[in-house]
C-alpha positions as a Markdown table, in Angstrom:
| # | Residue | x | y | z |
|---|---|---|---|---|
| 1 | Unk | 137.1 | 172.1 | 120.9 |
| 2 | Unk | 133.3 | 170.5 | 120.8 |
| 3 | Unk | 133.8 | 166.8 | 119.2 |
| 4 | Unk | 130.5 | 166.6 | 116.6 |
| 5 | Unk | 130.1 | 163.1 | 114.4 |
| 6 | Unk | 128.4 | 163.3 | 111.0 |
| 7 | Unk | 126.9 | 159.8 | 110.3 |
| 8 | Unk | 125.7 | 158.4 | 107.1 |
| 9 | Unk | 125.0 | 154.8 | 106.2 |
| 10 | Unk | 123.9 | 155.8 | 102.6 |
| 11 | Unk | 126.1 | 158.6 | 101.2 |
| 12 | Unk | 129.7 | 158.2 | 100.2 |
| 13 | Unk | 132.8 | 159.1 | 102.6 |
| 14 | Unk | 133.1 | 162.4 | 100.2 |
| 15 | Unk | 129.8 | 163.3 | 99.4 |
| 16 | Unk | 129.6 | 166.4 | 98.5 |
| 17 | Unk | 127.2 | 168.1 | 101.0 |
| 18 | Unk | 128.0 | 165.9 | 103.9 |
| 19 | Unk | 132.1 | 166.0 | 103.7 |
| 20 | Unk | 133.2 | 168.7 | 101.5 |
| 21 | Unk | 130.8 | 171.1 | 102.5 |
| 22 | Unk | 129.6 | 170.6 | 106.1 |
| 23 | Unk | 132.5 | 168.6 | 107.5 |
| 24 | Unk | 135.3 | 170.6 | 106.1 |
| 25 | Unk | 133.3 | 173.5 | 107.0 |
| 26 | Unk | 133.1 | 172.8 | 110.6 |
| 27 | Unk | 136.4 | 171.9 | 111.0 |
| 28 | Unk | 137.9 | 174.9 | 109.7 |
| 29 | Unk | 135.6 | 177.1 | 112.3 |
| 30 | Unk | 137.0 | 175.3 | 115.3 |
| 31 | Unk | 135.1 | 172.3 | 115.8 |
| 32 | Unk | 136.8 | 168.6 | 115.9 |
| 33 | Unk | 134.5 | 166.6 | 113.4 |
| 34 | Unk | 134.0 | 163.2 | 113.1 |
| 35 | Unk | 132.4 | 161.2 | 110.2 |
| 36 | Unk | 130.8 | 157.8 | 110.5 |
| 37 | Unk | 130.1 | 156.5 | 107.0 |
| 38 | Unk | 129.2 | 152.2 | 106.0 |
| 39 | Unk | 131.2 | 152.2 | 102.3 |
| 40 | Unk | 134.1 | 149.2 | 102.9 |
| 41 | Unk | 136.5 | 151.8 | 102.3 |
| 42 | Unk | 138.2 | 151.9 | 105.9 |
| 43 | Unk | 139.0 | 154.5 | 108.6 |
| 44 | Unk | 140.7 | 157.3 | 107.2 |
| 45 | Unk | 141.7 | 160.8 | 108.3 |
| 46 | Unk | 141.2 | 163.4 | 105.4 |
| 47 | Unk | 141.2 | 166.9 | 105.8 |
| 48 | Unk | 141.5 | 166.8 | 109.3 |
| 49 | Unk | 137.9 | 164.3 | 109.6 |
| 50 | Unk | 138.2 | 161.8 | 111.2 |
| 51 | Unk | 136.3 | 159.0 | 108.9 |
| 52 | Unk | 135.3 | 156.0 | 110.5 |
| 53 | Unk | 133.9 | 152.9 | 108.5 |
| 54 | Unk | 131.4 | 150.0 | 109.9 |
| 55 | Unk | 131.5 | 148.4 | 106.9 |
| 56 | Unk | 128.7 | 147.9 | 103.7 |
| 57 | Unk | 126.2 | 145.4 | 103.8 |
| 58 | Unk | 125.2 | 143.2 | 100.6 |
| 59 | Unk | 122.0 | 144.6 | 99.9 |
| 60 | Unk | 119.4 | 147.7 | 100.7 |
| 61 | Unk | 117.2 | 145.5 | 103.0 |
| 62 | Unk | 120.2 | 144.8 | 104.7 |
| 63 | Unk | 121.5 | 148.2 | 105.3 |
| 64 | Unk | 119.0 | 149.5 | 106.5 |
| 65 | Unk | 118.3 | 146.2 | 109.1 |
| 66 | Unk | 122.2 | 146.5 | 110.0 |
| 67 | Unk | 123.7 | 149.7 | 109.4 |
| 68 | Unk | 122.1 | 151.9 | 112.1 |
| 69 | Unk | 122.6 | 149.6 | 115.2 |
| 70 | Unk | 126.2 | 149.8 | 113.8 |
| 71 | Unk | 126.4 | 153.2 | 113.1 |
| 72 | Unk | 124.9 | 153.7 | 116.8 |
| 73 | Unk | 127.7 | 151.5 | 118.9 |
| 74 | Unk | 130.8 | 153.9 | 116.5 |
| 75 | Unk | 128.9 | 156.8 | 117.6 |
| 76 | Unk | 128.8 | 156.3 | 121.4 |
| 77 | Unk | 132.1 | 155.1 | 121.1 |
| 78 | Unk | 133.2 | 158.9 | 119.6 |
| 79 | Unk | 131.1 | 160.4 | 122.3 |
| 80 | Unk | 130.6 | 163.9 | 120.9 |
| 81 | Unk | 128.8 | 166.5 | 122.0 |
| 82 | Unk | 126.5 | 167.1 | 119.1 |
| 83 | Unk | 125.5 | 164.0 | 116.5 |
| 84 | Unk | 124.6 | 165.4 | 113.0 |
| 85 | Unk | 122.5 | 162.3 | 110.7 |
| 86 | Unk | 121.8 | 162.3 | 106.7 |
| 87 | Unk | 119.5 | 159.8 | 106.2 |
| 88 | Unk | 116.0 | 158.8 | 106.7 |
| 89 | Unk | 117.0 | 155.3 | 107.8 |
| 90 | Unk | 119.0 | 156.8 | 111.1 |
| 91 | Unk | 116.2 | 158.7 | 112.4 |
| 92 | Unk | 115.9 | 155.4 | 115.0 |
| 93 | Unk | 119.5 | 156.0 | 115.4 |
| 94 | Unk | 119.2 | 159.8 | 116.4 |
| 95 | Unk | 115.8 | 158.9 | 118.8 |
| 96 | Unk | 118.7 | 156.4 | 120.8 |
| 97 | Unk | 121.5 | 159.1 | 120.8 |
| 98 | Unk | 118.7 | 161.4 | 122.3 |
| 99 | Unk | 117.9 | 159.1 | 125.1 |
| 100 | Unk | 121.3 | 159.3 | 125.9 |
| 101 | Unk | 121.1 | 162.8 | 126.7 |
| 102 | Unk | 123.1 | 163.7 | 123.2 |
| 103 | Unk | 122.0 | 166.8 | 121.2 |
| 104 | Unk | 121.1 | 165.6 | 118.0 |
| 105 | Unk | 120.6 | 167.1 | 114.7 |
| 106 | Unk | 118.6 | 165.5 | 111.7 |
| 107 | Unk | 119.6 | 166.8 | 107.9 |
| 108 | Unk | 117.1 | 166.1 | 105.6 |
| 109 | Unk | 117.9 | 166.1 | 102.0 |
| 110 | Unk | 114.5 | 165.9 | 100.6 |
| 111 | Unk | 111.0 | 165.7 | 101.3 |
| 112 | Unk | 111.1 | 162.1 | 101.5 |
| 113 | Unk | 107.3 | 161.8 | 101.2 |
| 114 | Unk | 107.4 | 163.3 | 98.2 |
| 115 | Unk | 110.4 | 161.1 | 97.0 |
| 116 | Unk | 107.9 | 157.8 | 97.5 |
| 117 | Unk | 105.6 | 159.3 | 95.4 |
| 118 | Unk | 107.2 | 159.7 | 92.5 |
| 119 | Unk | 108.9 | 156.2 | 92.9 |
| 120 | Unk | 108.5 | 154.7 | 89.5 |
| 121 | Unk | 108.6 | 151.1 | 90.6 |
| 122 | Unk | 105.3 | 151.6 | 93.3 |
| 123 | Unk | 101.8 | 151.2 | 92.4 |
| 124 | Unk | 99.9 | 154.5 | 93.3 |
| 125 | Unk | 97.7 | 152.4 | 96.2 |
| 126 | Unk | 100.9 | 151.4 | 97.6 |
| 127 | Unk | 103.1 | 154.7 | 97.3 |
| 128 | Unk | 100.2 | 156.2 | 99.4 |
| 129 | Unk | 100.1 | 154.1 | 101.8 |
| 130 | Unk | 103.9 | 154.2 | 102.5 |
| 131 | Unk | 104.4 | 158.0 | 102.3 |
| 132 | Unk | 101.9 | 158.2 | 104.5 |
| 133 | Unk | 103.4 | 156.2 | 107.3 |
| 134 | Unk | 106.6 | 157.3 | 107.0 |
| 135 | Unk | 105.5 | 161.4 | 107.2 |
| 136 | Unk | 103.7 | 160.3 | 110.1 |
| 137 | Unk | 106.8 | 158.3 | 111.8 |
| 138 | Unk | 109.2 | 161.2 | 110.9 |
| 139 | Unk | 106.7 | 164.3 | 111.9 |
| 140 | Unk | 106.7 | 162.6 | 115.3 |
| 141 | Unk | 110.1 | 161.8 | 115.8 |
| 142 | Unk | 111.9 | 165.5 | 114.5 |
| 143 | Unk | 110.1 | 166.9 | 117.8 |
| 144 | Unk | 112.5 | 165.4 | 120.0 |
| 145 | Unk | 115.6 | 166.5 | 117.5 |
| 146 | Unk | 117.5 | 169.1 | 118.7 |
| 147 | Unk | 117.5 | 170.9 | 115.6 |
| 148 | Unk | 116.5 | 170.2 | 112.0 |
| 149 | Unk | 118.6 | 171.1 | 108.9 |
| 150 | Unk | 117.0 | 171.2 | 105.5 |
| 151 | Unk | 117.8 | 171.4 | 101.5 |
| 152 | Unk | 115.3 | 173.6 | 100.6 |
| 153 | Unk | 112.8 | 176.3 | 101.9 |
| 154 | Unk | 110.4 | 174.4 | 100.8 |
| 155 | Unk | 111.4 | 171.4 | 103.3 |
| 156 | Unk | 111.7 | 173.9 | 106.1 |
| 157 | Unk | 108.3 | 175.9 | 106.3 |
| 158 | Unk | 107.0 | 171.7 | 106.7 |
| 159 | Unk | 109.7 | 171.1 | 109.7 |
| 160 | Unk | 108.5 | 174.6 | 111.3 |
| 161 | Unk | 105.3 | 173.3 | 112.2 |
| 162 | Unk | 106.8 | 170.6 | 114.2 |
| 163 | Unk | 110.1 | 172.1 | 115.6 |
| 164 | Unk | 110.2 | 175.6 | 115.8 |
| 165 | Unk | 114.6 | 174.4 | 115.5 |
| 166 | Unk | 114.7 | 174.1 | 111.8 |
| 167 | Unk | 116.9 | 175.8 | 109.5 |
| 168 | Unk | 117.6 | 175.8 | 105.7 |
| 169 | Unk | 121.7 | 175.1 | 104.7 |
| 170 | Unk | 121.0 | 174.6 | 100.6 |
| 171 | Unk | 123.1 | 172.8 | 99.2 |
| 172 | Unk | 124.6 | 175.8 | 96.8 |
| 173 | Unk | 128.3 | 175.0 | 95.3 |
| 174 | Unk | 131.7 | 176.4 | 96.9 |
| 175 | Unk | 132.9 | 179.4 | 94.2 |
| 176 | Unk | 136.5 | 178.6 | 94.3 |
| 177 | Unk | 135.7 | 174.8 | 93.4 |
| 178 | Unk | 134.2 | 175.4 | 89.9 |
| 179 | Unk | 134.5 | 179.2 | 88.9 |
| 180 | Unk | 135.9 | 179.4 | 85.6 |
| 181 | Unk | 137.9 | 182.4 | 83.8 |
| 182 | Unk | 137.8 | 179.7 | 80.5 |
| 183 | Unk | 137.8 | 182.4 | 77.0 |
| 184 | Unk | 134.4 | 181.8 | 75.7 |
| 185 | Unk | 136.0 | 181.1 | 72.0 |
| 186 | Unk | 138.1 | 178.1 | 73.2 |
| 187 | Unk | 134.8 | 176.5 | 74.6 |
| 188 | Unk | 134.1 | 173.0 | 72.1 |
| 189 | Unk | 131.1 | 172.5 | 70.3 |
| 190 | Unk | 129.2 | 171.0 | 73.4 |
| 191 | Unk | 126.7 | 171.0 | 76.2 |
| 192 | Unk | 126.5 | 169.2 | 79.1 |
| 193 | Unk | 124.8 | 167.0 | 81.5 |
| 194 | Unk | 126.4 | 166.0 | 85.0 |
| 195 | Unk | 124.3 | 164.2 | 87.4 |
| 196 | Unk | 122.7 | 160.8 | 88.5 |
| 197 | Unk | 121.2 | 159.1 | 84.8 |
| 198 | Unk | 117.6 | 158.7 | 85.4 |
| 199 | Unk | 114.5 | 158.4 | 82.9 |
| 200 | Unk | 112.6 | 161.0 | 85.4 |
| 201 | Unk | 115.7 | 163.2 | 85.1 |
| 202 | Unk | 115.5 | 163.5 | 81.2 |
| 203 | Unk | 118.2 | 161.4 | 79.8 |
| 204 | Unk | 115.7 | 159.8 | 76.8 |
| 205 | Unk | 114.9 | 163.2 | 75.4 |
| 206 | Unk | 118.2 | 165.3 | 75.9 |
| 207 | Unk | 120.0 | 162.4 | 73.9 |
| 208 | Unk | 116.7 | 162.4 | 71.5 |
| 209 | Unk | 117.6 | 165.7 | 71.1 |
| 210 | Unk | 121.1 | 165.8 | 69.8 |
| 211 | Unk | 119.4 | 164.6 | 66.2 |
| 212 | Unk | 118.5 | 168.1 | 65.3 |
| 213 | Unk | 121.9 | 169.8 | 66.4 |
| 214 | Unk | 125.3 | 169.9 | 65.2 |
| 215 | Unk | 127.2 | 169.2 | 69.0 |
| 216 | Unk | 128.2 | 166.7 | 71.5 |
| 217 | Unk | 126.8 | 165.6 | 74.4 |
| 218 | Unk | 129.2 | 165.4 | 77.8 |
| 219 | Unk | 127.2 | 162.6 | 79.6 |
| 220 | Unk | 128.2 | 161.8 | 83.2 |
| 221 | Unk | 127.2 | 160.2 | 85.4 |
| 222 | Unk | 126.1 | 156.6 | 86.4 |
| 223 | Unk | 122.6 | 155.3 | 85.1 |
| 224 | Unk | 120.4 | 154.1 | 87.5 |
| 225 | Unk | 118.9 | 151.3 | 84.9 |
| 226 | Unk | 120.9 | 149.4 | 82.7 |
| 227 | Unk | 118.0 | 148.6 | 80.9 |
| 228 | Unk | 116.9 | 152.5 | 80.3 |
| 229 | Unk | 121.1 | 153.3 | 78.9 |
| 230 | Unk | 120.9 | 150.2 | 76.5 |
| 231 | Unk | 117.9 | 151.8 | 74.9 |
| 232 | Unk | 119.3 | 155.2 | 74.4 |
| 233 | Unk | 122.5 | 153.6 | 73.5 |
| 234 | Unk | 120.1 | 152.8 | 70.8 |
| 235 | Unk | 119.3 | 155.6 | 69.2 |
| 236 | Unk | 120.5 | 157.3 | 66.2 |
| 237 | Unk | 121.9 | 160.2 | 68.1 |
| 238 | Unk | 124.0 | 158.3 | 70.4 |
| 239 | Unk | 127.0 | 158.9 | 68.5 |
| 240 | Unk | 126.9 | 162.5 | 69.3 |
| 241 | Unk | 127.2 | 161.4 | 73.1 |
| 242 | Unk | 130.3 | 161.4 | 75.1 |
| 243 | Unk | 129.4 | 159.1 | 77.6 |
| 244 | Unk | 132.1 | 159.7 | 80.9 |
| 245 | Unk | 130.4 | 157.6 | 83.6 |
| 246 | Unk | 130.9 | 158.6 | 86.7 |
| 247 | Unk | 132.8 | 162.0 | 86.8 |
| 248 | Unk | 135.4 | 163.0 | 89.9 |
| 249 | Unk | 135.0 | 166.6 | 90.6 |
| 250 | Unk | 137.9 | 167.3 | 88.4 |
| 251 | Unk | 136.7 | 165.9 | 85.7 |
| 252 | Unk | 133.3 | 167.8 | 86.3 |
| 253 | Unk | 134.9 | 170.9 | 86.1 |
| 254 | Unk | 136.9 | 170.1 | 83.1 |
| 255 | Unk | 133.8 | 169.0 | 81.6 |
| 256 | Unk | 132.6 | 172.4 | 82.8 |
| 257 | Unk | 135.1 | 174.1 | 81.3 |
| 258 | Unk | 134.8 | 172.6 | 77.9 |
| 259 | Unk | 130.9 | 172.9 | 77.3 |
| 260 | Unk | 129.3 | 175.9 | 76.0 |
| 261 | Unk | 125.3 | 175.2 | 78.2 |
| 262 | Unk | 124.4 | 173.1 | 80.8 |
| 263 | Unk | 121.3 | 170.9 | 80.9 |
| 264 | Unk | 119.1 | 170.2 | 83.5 |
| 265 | Unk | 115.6 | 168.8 | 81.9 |
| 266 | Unk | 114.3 | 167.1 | 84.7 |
| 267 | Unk | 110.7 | 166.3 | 84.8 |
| 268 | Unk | 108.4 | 168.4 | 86.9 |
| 269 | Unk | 107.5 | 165.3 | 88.9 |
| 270 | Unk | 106.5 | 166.0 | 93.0 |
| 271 | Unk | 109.6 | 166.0 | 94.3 |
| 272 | Unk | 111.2 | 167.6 | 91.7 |
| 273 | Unk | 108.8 | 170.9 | 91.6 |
| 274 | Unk | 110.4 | 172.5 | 95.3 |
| 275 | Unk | 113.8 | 170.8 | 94.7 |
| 276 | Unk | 117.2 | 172.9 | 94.0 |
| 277 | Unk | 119.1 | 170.7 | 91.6 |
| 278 | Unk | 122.8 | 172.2 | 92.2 |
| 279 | Unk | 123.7 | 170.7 | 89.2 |
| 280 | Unk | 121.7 | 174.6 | 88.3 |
| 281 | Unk | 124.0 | 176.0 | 90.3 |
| 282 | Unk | 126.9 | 174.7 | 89.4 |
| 283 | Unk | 126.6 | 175.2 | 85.6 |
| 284 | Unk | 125.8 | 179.0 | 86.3 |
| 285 | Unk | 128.8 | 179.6 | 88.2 |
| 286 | Unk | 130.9 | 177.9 | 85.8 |
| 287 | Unk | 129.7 | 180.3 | 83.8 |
| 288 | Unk | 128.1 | 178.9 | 81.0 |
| 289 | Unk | 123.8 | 179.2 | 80.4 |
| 290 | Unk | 121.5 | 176.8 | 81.4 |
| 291 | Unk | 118.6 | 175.0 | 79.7 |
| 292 | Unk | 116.3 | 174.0 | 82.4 |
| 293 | Unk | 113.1 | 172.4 | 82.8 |
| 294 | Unk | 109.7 | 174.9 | 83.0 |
| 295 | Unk | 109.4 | 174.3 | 86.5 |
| 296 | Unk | 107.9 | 177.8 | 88.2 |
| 297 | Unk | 111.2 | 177.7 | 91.0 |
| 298 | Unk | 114.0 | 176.9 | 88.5 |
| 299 | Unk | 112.0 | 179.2 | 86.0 |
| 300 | Unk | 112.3 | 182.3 | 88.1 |
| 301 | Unk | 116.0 | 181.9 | 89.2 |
| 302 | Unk | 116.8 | 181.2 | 85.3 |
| 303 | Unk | 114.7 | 184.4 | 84.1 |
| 304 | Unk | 115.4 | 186.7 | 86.8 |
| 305 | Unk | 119.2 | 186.5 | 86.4 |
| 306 | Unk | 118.7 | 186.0 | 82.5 |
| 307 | Unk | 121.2 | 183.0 | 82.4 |
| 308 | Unk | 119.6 | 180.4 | 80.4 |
| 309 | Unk | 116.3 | 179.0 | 78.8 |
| 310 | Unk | 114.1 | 177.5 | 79.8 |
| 311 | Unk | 111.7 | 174.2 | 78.4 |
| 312 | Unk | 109.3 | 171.3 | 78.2 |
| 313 | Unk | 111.5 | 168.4 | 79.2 |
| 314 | Unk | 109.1 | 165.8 | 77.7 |
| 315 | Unk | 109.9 | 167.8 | 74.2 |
| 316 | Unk | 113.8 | 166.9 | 72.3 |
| 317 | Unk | 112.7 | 169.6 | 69.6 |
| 318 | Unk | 112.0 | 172.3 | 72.1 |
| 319 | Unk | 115.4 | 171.2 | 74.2 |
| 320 | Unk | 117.3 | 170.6 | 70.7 |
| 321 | Unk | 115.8 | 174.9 | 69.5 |
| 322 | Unk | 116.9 | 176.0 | 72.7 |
| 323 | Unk | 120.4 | 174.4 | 72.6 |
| 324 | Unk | 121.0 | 175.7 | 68.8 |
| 325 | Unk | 119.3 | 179.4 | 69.7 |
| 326 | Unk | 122.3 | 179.5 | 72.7 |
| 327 | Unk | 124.7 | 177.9 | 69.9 |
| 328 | Unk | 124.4 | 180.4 | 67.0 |
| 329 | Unk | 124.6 | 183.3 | 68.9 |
| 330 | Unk | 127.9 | 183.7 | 71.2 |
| 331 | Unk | 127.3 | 187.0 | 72.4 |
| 332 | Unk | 124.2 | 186.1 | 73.7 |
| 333 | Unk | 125.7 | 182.8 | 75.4 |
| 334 | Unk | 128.8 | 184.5 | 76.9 |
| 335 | Unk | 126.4 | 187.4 | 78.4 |
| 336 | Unk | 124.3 | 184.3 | 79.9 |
| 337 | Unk | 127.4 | 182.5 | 81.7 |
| 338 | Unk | 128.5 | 186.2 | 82.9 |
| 339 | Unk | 124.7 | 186.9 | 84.3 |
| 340 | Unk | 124.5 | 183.1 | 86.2 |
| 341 | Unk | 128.2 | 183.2 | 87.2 |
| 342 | Unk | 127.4 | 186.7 | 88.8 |
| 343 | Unk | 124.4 | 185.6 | 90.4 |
| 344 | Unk | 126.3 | 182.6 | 92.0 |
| 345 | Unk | 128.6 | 184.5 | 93.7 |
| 346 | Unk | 126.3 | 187.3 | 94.6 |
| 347 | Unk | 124.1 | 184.6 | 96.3 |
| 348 | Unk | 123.6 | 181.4 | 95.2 |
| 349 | Unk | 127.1 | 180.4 | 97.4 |
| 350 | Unk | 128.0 | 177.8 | 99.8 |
| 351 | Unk | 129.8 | 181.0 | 101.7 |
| 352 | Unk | 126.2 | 182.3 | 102.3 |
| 353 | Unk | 124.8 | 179.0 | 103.7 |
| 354 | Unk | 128.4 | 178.0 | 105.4 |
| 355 | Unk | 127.5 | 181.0 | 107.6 |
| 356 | Unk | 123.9 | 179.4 | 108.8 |
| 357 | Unk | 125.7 | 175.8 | 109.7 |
| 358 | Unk | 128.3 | 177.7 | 111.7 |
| 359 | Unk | 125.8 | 179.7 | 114.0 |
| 360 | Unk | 123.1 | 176.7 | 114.3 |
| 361 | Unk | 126.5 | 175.1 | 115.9 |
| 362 | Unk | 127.3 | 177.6 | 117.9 |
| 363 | Unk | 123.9 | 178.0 | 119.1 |
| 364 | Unk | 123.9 | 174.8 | 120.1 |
| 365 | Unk | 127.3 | 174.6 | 121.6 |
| 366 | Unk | 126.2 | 177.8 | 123.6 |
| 367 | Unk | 122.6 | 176.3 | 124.9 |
């Protein structure tokens, strides 16, 4: 069996993509998998992954100073045959584990470039400067990767121009995880939003609009600014808002299960606009419609497969007509959920993508 290590000194131990997904993916097709996460949670075996823990540092600055030198030694100490890294802040980890003569393969979430530019908390001078240097620093580093993974198409047709090894794996959900056979009538009067709580993601206006409809809001999910959830706290329409925190995938897919649409009114901000929110995905094959934000990418998938609406995210009254047009007219929600919930299994499946990660193994293995 070929020994591979995942390693991540940002993501939790059972992040989604990185455990449940790759990890579990590769071990089922034969391969003994490793996992190398800094969370303070301990070494673990789960799944038949080994997870082992360097421990979390106090602060970002810190983590990112600290983590990858530790995160290196764990990972020569596993000496695998292929290393697999999630973040941005390894990449100086990978560069050392190629030295080293180790095949190395960098995963790319998002078009981290893009991600500084839309950082709120950065004056545009200085967002500039720093996407700048780090595109540069990472275009000249991924040449020397063995192969490059990433989220998106988008991501990928920028990674081809540098290393001809670069494949898409999106990041679509696993059908037996949240398909639901729920009876349409013994949905509740609600909709749904499951994700990280952001202003740029929409929380002000999807709560704004619960004034001008007669449902609840499933809320969860952590906010990223205390300061941003005491002022929605303080509107009117709060009260209509079921706030759940932080959700567990069970309690996503109960939440799932329970709402009639799904809600994802980010803005279209640059690293939004070539993004593939699986929050999407999941809310299609859990069968119920989506409301989505007018963004040309999310647009198409929503009105090719006829499974939702779609809306300016800046407006509550457009999101609030959307949500009571899908409300007062079950047949026409039901048909929605069927039409998304089709779609995801035809195509939009982690099966489909599982398939991709396999060979790009295997074709390293082989090489």
């Amino acid at each position: 069996m070929k020994k591979i290590c995942h390693l991540t000194s940002v993501h939790p131990r059972y992040d989604t993509r990185i455990f449940i997904k790759e990890c579990i993916s590769l071990q089922k097709n034969g391969f003994n998998v490793y996992l190398i996460v800094a969370d303070d949670n301990g070494n673990e075996t789960k799944e038949n992954v080994k997870i082992y823990d360097v421990g979390k540092e106090k602060s970002r600055i810190f983590r990112m100073i600290k983590s990858p030198s530790k995160i290196y030694s764990k990972a020569l100490e596993i000496d695998a045959d292929i290393y697999h890294f999630h973040d941005p802040e390894l990449i100086s980890t990978g560069k050392k584990l190629v030295k080293k003569g180790k095949k190395v393969i960098y995963d790319t979430h998002e078009d981290v470039p893009l991600q500084i530019l839309s950082k709120p908390y950065l004056n545009l001078f200085l967002k500039k400067i720093i996407s700048n240097i780090f595109e540069r620093y990472e275009n000249k580093n991924v040449k020397k990767f063995t192969y490059i993974i990433t989220a998106t198409d988008f991501i990928k047709n920028r990674f081809l121009k540098i290393n001809k090894n670069t494949e898409s794996v999106k990041n679509y959900p696993i059908v037996k995880e949240l398909k639901s056979d729920i009876i349409w009538q013994n949905k509740k009067n609600a909709v749904c939003y499951v994700g990280a709580i952001a202003g740029i993601r929409g929380v002000s206006e999807i709560v704004q609009a619960m004034e001008f409809t007669n449902c609840k809001l499933n809320l969860a999910g952590k906010f990223t600014d205390n300061k941003l959830r005491n002022e929605v706290m303080n509107y009117s329409s709060w009260n209509k808002v079921i706030e759940h925190g932080f959700a567990s995938r069970e309690l996503v897919k109960e939440i799932y299960e329970e709402s009639k649409i799904g809600l994802v009114t980010l803005y279209p901000t640059i690293n939004y606009i070539d993004a593939l929110p699986v929050k999407l995905f999941e809310y299609m094959l859990a069968g119920i419609p989506v409301i989505s934000s007018k963004i040309p990418l999310w647009q198409k998938i929503v009105e090719e497969n006829k499974c939702g609406l779609c809306v300016n995210p800046y407006n509550p009254k457009e999101i609030a007509d959307a949500i009571n047009k899908i409300l007062n007219d079950d047949k026409l929600a039901e048909e929605m959920g069927l039409n998304g919930q089709k779609a995801v299994i035809d195509k939009y499946n982690w099966a489909v993508e599982e398939k991709k990660l396999i060979e790009i193994y295997y074709n390293i293995s082989t090489s």
